[in-house]
N, C-alpha and C positions, 0 to 999 in steps of 0.2 A: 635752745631758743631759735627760731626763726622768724623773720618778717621778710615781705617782700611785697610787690607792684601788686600782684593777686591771689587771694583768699586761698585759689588751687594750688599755687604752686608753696606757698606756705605749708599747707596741710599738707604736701606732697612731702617736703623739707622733715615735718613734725613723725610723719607716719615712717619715714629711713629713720628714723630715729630713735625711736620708740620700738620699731623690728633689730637695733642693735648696729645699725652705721653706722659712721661719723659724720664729723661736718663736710669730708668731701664729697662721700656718698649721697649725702641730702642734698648739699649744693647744686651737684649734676644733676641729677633727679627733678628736681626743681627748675632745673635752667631748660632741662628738654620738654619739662610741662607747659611752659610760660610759653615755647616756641608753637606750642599746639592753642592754648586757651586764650593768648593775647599774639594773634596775628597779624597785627595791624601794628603791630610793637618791636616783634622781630620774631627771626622764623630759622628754619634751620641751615640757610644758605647763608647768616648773618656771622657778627665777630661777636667774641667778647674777651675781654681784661678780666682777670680778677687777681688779688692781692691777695694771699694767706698767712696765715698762723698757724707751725705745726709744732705745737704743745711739746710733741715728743723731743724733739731735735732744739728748739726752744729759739728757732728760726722761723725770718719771714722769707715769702718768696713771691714776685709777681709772674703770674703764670697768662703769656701771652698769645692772645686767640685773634688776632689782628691779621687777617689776611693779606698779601700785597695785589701790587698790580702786575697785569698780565704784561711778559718780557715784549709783546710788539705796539705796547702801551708808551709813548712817547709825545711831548708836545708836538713835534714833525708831521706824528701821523694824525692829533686832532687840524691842524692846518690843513693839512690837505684837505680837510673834510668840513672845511669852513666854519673852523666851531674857536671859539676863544676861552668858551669854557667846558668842561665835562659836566652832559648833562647830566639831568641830577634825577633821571628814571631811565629807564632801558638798559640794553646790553652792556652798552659801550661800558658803562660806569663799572661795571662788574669787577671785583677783586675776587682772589682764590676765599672760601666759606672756610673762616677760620674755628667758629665756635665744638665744632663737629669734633675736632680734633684737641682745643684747650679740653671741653667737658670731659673726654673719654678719656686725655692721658692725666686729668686730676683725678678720678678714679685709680688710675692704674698705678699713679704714683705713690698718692697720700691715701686713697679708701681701701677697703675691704671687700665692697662688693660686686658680685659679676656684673657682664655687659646686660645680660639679659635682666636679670632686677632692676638693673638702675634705667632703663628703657621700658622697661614693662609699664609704669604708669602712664607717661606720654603715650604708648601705643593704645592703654584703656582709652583716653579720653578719645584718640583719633576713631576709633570704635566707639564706643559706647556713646559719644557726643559730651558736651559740655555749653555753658549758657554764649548765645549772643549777647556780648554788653552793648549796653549803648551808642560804645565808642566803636566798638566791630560795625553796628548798625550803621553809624555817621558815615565809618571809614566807607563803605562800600556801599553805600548811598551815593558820595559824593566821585565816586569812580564807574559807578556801575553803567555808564552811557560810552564810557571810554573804554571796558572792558568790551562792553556789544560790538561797539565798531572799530576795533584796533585791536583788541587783547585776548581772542576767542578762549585761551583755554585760560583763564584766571575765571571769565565770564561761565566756562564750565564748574569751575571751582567755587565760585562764593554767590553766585544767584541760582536759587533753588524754584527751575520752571522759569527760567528768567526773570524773576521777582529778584528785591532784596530781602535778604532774614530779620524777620520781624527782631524787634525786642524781646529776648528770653526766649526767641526758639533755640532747639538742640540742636548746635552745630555737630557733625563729622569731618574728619578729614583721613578718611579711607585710603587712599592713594597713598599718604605720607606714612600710614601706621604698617599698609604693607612696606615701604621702603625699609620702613625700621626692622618690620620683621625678617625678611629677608637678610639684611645685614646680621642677625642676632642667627639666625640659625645658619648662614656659612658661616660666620665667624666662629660657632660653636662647634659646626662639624670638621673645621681645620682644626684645632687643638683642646685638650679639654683645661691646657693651663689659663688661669684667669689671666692672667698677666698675656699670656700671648695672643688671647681672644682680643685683647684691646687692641693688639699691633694687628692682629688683622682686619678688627673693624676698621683703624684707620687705613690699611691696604686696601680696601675696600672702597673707602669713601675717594681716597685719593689719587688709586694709581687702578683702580678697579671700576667696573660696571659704573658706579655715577661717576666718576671724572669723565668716564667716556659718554655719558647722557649727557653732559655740560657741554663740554667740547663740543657733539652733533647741534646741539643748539644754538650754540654760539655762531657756529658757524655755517649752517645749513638756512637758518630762519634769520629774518629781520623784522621791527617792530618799531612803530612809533616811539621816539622819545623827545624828549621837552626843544630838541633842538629845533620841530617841527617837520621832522624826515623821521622817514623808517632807515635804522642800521642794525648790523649784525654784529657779535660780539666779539672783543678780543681772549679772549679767556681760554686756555687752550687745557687739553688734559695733561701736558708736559710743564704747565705755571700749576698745574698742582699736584703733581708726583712731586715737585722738586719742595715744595715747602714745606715744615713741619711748626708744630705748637714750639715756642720757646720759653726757657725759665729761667727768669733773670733775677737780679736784686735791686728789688724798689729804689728807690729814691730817698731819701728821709729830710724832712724839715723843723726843726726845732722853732720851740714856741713855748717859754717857762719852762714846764714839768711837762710840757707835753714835747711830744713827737710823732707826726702824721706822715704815714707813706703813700709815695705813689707812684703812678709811670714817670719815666725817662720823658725827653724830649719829642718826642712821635709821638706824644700824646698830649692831650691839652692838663694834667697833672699838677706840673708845675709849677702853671699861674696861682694854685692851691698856695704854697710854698713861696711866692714870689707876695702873694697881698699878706701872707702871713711877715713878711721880712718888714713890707713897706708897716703896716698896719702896728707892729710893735714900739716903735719909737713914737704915735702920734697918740697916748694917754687916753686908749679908750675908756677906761674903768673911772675916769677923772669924768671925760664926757656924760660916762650913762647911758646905759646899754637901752638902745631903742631911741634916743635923743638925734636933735636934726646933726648937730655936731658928730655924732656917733655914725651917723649913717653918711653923710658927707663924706667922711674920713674913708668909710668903706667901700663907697660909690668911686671916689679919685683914685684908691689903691687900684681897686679893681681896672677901673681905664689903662691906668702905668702898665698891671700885667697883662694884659689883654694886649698893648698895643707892643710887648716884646714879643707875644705870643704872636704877631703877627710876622713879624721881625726872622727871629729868628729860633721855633721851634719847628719839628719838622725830620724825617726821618736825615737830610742832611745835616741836621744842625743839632745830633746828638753827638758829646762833650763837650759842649758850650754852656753847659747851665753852671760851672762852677763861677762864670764870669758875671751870667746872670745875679748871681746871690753874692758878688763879694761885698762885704760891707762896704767899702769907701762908694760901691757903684747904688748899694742898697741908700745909701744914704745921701747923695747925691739927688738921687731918682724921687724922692722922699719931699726933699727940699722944690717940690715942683707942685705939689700940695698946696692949694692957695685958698683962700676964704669963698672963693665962689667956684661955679662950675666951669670946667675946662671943655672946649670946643673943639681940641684939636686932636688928632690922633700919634702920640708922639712916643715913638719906640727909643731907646737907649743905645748907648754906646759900649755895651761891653769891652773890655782890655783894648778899648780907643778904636772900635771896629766899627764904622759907620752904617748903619742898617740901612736896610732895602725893602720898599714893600711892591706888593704889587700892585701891577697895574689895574686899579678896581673898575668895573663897569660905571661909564660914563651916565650921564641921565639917557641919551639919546639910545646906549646899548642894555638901559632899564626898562627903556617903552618897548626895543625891541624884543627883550626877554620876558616881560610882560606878555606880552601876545602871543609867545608863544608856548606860554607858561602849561603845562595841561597837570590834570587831577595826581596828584602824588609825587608831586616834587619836592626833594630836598627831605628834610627829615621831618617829620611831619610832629612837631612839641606843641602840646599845649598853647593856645594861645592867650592873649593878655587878654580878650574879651571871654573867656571861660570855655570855649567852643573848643571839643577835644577832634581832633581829627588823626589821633596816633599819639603816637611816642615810642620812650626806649623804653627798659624793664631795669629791676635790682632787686636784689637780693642778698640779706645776709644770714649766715649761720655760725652759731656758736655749739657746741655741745660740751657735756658733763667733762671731757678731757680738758678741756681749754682750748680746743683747735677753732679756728676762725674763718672765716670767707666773704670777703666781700667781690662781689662781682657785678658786673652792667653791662649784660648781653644787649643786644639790637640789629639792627639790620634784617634785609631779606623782607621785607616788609609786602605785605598782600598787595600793595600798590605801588612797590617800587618796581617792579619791573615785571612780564608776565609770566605764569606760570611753566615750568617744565613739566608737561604733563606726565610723562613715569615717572616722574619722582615727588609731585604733589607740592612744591614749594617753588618758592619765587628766589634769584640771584640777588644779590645785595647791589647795591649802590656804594658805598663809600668811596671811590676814588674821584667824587665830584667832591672831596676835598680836597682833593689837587690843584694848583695853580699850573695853567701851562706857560706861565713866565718860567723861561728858563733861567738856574743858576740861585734860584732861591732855594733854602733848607726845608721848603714843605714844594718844589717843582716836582710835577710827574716825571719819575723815573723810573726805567722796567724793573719789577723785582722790588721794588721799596712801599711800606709801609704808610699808608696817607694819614697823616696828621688828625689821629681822631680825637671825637670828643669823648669820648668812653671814657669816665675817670671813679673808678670805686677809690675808697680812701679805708685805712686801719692807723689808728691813733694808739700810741703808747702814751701810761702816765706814769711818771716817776721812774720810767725803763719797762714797766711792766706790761704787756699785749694788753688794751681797754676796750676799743672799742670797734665796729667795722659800722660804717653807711655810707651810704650813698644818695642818687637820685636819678630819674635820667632827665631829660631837659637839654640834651643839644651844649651849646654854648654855655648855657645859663647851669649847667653841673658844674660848677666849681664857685658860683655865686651862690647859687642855694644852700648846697653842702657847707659853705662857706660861714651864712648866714648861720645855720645850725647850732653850729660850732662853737663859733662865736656865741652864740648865745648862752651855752653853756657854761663856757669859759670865763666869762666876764656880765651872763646877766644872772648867771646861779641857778639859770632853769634845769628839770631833769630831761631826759630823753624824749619824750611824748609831749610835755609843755613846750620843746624846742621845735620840735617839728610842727607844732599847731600855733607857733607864734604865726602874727604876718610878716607873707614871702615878702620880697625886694628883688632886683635885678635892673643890670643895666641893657642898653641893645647898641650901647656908642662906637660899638668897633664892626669891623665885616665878619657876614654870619660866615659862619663854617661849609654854610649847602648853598646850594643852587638857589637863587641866581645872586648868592654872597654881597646880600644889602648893607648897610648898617643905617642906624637911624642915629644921626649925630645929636649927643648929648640926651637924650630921650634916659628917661629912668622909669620903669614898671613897679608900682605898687599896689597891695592887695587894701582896698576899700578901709580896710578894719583899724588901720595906720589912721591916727587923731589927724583931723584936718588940721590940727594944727603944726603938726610936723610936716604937712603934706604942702600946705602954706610958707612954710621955713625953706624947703627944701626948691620949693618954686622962686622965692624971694632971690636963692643964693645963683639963679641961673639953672637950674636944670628942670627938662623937659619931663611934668611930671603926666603920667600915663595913669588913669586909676580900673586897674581892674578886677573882677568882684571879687567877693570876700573870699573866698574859699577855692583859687585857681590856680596858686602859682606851685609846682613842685610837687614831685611824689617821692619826700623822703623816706625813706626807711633807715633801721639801726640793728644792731644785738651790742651789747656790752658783758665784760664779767668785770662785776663790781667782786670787795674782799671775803664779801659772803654770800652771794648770791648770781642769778645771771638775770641779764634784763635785756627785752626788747620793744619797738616800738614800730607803729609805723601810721602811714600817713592815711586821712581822713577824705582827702580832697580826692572825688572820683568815686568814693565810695568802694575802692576795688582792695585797696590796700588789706593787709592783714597780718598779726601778728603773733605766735603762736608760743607755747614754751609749757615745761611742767619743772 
C-alpha cells in the first residue's frame, strides 16, 4: 500500500512495488518524484524526516534528513547585516540540502534497489514532463514578476517564453534530470557494488561537483530576499562535506494501547506527545468525539504544547523532553485548562526551570516586515480561505513484509529562493526557523539543526507496528495529524472517514517562518463543523475563523490491520492518492 500528497508519486511508490522492492525502495522513489511533480512543495535542495518499520529486525528507526546551518551562520553576523530575523527566502536562509542524502542512504540501508532504478522515475518525469497543477500554476503566477525582475534564472526555469504554465500544460525540468543522470552514471562508473554507488552518490552530492555548484553561488551571486536587500550566501561546500544523514531512535509516547513515534526535540514532534499526555486525563470519550467540549479540551492542549514548543524545543534543548512529560509537571500544566478560551501564551516550568521566549516582532517591526514582505516567504501552507499557494509533501508505505515508512519531505521550494542553474533546483530556506535571540534552545548556531516542523508519525497498537501518516501544514502538522487520530481513537472512525472528517486548528502561538506571526487566540475551522458548535466554541472565547469546506490538511496514512493492509488519503486538492493491491 501507498498513499501520498500526489497521484505520481503514489503510483511511483505502487509500481517499486509491484517490480519486487520494498517499502524503502518505494519510499525513495517516491520522495525523488514528488521533488520533480510538486515543485512548489519541495525540491531536491530540501530536508526530510522519516520514521520506519523494519519488519525484519522488528525495529523502528527515525532516519534524519534535516540539514544544519552554515558554520559562519551566527546571530552576530545577521546583526551586522541589520536583520533581527532570518529571512524567510534567498540565500542567507540556506541550510546544507538534507533530503539527497536521508532518501539514498534509506535505500542503501533498508532497500534492495540500485541508485539508478530508484532515480530513473524522477528522471522520466524531468524528461518526458508531467501536469501543471493548479497549485504549480498559482505558485508561479504569484512569483512570476519577481522572478523577471530579481530572480533571472528561476524566470529561466518556470516561465515558458516568459508566460506562466497554463493549467495542465507538460511541465519539464531538463536541467535537474541531467543532474540526476549524471550523478547515476559517475556513481556507477566508480563501483559496480550497489552499496558503494550509494556512498558515492552522496560523495558526489556532497563533497563533489554540486557542493562545489552551491558554494560558487552562495558566494559569487547575491539576490533579493524578504529583508528588501540583495545578499549572498553563507553555505559553503566545507558545511556539506562535513554533514551526513543520521539514524536515531524516535521518540515514543504512550496513549492506552497505543504508541506513537516521533522526532526528538529539533523537531516540532513532540508537541504530538505533549497534547497526547495533556488530552488523556480530560474524559474525551465522556465529552464526545467532535462536541464543543471535545474540541475545547483539544484547542487548550494544543496552546499548552505549542507554548513549551516555543519555550523550549530546539536543537539546544534536546534532553529536556523527559521534564516535558513528567507526570506531576503533565498534570500541573493540565490543571490550566479552564471553561473558556485562554489569551495568553504560557510556556511551563520543567524541573523548576523557568522559560524564556523570544523576543517576537513588535506591531511597529510587523508593518516593517510587512512591506517588505515579497512573493514566497516563509513556507507557503495552505491557507484558511482555501487559496493553495504551496505546501510540504508526505508519504507513506507499507508493503507485504510489514516494513513501513512514513516520511514529510519539503523544502527547496520553486519560490524559496532562485534557482542554481546547473543544477536545475532552488536552496532551501529553513534556518528562518531560527531565532537570532541568543541562548535559546531553537538560537542560530553554526552547525545546528533548526527546529523544524517536519513531523511524520508511526503508531503502534497493542505493541504491534499499526499505522504510519502524516500531513504537511507547517505548524498546523501535529494539529491535523492530531485531529486524525484522535478521531479514530475515540470517534471509532476508519482511516479515510478520519481524514475526511472536518479539519480544526489553532494559529495562537508564533508561526515557525518568516515573519513568525501569531494570531492570539484565533481557532480555524472547516465550514462543514455544525454552526452550532462553531457558536459554542465562540460563546467560550475563542476566535473562531471559518474556512471552506474542504481546505484544511493533506493527510495521508497506510496501516496493517490483522488481516489485511489498508491505505487512505486525502480528498482536499484533488491531488492526493492512494494505491495498494
Amino acid at each position: 500500500m501507498a498513499a501520498s500528497t500526489h497521484w505520481l508519486a503514489s503510483s511511483t511508490a505502487m509500481s517499486v512495488l509491484e517490480r519486487g522492492g520494498n517499502a524503502f525502495d518505494a519510499a525513495a522513489a517516491a520522495g525523488f518524484v514528488l521533488q520533480v511533480v510538486e515543485p512548489h512543495m519541495n525540491g531536491p535542495a530540501g530536508e526530510v524526516p522519516a520514521l520506519l518499520w523494519d519488519a525484519r529486525e522488528g525495529t523502528s528507526h527515525l532516519l534524519c534528513g534535516q540539514g544544519v546551518a552554515p558554520s559562519a551562520a551566527t546571530p552576530a553576523r545577521f546583526r551586522e547585516l541589520g536583520l533581527k530575523l532570518v529571512p524567510g527566502t534567498g540565500l542567507l536562509a540556506a541550510t546544507v540540502p538534507g533530503s539527497f542524502g536521508a532518501w539514498t542512504l534509506m535505500v542503501q540501508r533498508w532497500g534492495t534497489w540500485s541508485l539508478a532504478d530508484v532515480l530513473d522515475y524522477a528522471i522520466g518525469y524531468c524528461e518526458r514532463g508531467y501536469p501543471s497543477l493548479p497549485a504549480i500554476h498559482a505558485t508561479v503566477s504569484r512569483v512570476a514578476t519577481m522572478f523577471t525582475d530579481y530572480w533571472p534564472t528561476s524566470a529561466a526555469a518556470w516561465l515558458r517564453g516568459g508566460e506562466v504554465p497554463d493549467v495542465g500544460a507538460v511541465l519539464t525540468s531538463p536541467v535537474l534530470g541531467r543532474t540526476y543522470q549524471r550523478i547515476v552514471a559517475e556513481a556507477s562508473a566508480r563501483s559496480s557494488d550497489r552499496e558503494q554507488q550509494f556512498e558515492a552518490a552522496r560523495d558526489i552530492w556532497y563533497r563533489g561537483w554540486v557542493a562545489d555548484l552551491i558554494d560558487r553561488f552562495c558566494s559569487r551571486t547575491s539576490w533579493l530576499d524578504t529583508s528588501g536587500r540583495t545578499n549572498s550566501g553563507l553555505l559553503t561546500g566545507d558545511d556539506m562535506a562535513s554533514w551526513e544523514p543520521t539514524v536515531e531512535r524516535p521518540k515514543a509516547f504512550d496513549y492506552g494501547r497505543y504508541q506513537v513515534l516521533k522526532t526528538d526535540l529539533w523537531g516540532q514532534g513532540p508537541v504530538f506527545g505533549q497534547q497526547l499526555a495533556l488530552l488523556e486525563g480530560l474524559g474525551l470519550d465522556e465529552a464526545g468525539y467532535g462536541s464543543p467540549d471535545y474540541l475545547h479540551a483539544v484547542i487548550e492542549a494544543s496552546k499548552l504544547a505549542f507554548a513549551d514548543r516555543e519555550a523550549w524545543y530546539g536543537e539546544g534543548g534536546v534532553g529536556t523532553l523527559d521534564g516535558l512529560l513528567d507526570p506531576g509537571y503533565t498534570t500541573q500544566r493540565r490543571s490550566l485548562i479552564g471553561a473558556t478560551a485562554s489569551m495568553e501564551l504560557r510556556p511551563g516550568s520543567p524541573g523548576g526551570r523557568e522559560p524564556r521566549l523570544p523576543e517576537l516582532p513588535g506591531p511597529a517591526d510587523m508593518e516593517m516586515l510587512a512591506q517588505s514582505l515579497i512573493a514566497g516567504a516563509g513556507e507557503p501552507t495552505l491557507r484558511a480561505n482555501g487559496l493553495v499557494a504551496g505546501d510540504t509533501c508526505h508519504l507513506d508505505v507499507v508493503d507485504a513484509a510489514g516494513n513501513m515508512v512514513s516520511a514529510t519531505p519539503s523544502g527547496g521550494w520553486l519560490q524559496s529562493s532562485p534557482v542554481v542553474p546547473e543544477l536545475g533546483f532552488a536552496l532551501g530556506t529553513r534556518a528562518q526557523m531560527f531565532w537570532l535571540d541568543e541562548g535559546l534552545p531553537n538560537s542560530l548556531r553554526p552547525r545546528a539543526r533548526p527546529r523544524t516542523t517536519l513531523s511524520p508519525s508511526l503508531a503502534m497498537r497493542d505493541g504491534e507496528p499499526w499505522m504510519a501518516f502524516g500531513t504537511p501544514g507547517g505548524d498546523q502538522q501535529d494539529q491535523w495529524s492530531l485531529h486524525f487520530f484522535l478521531a479514530m481513537v475515540h470517534g471509532g472512525l476508519g482511516m479515510q472517514e478520519a481524514i475526511d472528517a472536518p479539519a480544526i486548528h489553532s494559529e495562537h502561538f508564533p508561526s515557525s517562518f518568516y515573519p513568525r506571526s501569531a494570531r492570539t487566540g484565533h481557532v480555524v475551522l472547516e465550514e462543514r463543523f455544525p454552526a452550532s458548535v462553531r457558536d459554542e466554541l465562540s460563546r467560550r472565547g475563542h476566535n473562531v475563523d471559518i474556512a471552506g469546506p474542504w481546505t484544511l490538511g493533506r493527510l495521508s496514512a497506510v496501516a496493517r490491520e490483522p488481516d489485511h493492509l489498508a491505505a487512505a488519503a486525502n480528498p482536499r486538492g484533488a491531488q492526493g492518492y492512494a494505491v495498494g493491491r
